[in-house]
Structures are given as C-alpha cells and as structure tokens.
C-alpha positions in Angstrom: 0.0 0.0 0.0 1.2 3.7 -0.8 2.4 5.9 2.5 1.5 8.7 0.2 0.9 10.0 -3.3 2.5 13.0 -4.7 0.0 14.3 -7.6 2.1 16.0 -10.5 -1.0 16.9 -12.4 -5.2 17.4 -12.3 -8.1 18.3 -14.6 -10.1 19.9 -13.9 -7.8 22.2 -12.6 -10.3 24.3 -10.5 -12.8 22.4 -9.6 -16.2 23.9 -8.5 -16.0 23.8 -4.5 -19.7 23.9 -4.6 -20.5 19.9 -5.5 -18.7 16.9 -5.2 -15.9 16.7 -8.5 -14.5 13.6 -10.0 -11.2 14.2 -10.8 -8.2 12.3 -13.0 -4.7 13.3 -11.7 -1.2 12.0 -12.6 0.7 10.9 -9.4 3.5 9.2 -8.5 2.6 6.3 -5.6 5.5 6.4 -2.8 5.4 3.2 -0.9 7.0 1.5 2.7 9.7 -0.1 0.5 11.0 3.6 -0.8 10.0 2.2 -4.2 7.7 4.5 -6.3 5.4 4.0 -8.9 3.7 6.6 -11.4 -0.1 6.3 -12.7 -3.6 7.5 -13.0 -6.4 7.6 -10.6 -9.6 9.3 -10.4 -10.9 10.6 -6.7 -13.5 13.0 -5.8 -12.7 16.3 -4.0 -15.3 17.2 -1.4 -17.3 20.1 -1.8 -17.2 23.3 0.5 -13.6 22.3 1.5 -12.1 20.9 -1.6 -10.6 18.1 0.2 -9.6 14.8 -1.7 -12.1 12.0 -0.6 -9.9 8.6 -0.9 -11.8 5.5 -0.5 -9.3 2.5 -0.8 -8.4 2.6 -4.5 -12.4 2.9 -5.4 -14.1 6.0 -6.7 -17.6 5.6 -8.3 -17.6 6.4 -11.7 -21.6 7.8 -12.5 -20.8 7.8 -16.0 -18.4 6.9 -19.0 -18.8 10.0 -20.6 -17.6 11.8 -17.8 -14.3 9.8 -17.9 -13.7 10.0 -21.2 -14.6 14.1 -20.7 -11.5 14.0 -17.9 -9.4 11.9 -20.2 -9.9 14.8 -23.2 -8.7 17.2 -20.8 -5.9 15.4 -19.6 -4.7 14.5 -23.3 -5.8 18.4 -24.2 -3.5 19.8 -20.9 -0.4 17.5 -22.4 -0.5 14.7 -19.6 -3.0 12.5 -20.8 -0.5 10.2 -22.4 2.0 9.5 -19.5 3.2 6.2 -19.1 4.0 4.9 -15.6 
C-alpha cells in the first residue's frame, strides 16, 4: 500500500467547490519499500472544502462520458499520455 501520493498533475484544474468533482490526476505512488510507482487515478474532492475523498483505491464512476470528458482534458493539458 502507498504511505502517500505525490500528484504532479489534475483536470479539472479548478474544480467547482460547490459539488462533489470527480477528478483524474497524474501521481507518482511512494510506498514502505521507498520504491515509487507513477499512474492515474480518479478521486472525488469534497465540496465546501475541496478536500480529496480517498476511498481505498475505489471512486464511483456515474458515467463513462464523464471519464472519457477528464481523459480529453488530460490529453488536451499534455498529460494524458504518460506512461508509468
């Protein structure tokens, strides 16, 4: 399991603080080992406080067209393509 994740990139960028946002951000995983790991997840940021909401490597997912939406943005931003 990761002791943290440093995220390198997000879209959207500024999400609306007023309702829950699904968002798809490039990180880099840093585990016990001191072995790292880059890759994609999606996570929702709370609203009102705009805190990340993890919930044990499971976000729901209301729609594909909302992933591929975040996916556009990340490929449009110059991220979307990473590799980890």
């Amino acid at each position: 399991m990761a002791t943290w994740v440093e995220i390198h990139e997000q879209t959207p960028r500024d999400p609306d603080a007023s309702e829950w946002v699904l968002c798809l951000q490039w990180c880099t995983y840093h585990y016990d080992d001191a072995e790292s790991e880059d890759g994609y997840r999606f996570i929702w940021r709370r609203p009102e406080t705009g805190h990340l909401q993890p919930a044990r490597g499971q976000a729901r997912l209301p729609s594909l067209k909302l992933v591929e939406k975040r996916i556009a943005e990340a490929r449009e931003e110059g991220w979307g393509d990473n590799h980890g």
